[in-house]
C-alpha positions as CSV (number, residue, x, y, z in Angstrom):
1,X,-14.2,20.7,10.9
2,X,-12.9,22.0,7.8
3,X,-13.0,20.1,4.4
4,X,-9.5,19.5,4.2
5,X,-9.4,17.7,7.8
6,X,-12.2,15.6,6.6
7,X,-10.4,14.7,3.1
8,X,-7.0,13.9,5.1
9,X,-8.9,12.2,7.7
10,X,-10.3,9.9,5.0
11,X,-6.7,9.7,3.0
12,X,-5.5,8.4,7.0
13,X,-8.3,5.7,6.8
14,X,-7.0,4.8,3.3
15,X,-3.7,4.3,4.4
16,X,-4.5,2.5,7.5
17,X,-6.5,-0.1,5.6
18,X,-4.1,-0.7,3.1
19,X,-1.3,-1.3,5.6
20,X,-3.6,-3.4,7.7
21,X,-5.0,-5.3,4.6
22,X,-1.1,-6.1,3.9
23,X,-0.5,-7.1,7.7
24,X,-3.4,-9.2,7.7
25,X,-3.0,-11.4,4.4
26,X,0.0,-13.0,6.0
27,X,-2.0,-14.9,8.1
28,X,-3.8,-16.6,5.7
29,X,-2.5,-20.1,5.4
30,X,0.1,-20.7,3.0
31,X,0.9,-16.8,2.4
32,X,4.3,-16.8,3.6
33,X,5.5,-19.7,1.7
34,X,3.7,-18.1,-1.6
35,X,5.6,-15.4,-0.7
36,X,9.1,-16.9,-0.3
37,X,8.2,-19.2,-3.7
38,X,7.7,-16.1,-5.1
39,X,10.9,-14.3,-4.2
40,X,12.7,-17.2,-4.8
41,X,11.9,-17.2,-8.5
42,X,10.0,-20.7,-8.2
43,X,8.5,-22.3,-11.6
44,X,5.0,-21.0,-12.4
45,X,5.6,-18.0,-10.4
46,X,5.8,-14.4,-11.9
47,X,9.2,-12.7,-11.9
48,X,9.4,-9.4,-9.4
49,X,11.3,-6.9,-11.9
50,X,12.6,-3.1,-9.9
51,X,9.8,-1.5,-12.1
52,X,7.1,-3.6,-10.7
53,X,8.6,-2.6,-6.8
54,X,8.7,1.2,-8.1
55,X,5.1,1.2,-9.0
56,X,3.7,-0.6,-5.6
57,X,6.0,1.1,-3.5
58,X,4.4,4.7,-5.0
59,X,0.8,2.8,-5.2
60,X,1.7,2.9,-1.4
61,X,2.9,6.7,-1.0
62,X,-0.3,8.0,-2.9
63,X,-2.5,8.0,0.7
64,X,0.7,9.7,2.8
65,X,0.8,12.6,-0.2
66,X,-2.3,12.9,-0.1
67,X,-2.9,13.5,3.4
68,X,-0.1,16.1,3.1
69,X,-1.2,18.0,0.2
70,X,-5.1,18.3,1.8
71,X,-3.8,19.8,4.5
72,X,-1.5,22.1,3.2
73,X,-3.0,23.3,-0.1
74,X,-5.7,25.4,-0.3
75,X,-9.3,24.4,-1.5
């Protein structure tokens, strides 16, 4: 297996682990309604501002980039 299968294979693990860490911190009890206390702008919680979405949503597309550019540059 070439070295660029093995780094996007491990960019794949990344990305699956990150999406099932997300997935699986929902079931924790009282997650949800953190959640909606959260996005409902409850006192004591912390404000979500459109430049802290940008930076998780591309925190999030750093593993699917990844996994592109190993395959398709060259070492």
């Amino acid at each position: 297996m070439k070295i660029q299968q093995k780094i996007s294979s491990l960019w794949i693990v990344v990305m699956f682990n990150i999406a099932f860490a997300d997935i699986v911190s929902f079931i924790m009890p009282g997650a949800l309604a953190a959640l909606a206390a959260l996005a409902a702008g409850a006192p004591g919680t912390p404000t979500i501002t459109q430049p802290m979405l940008l930076g998780f949503a591309l925190l999030l597309e750093v593993p699917i980039a990844m996994i592109f550019l190993s395959r398709w540059l060259s070492p």
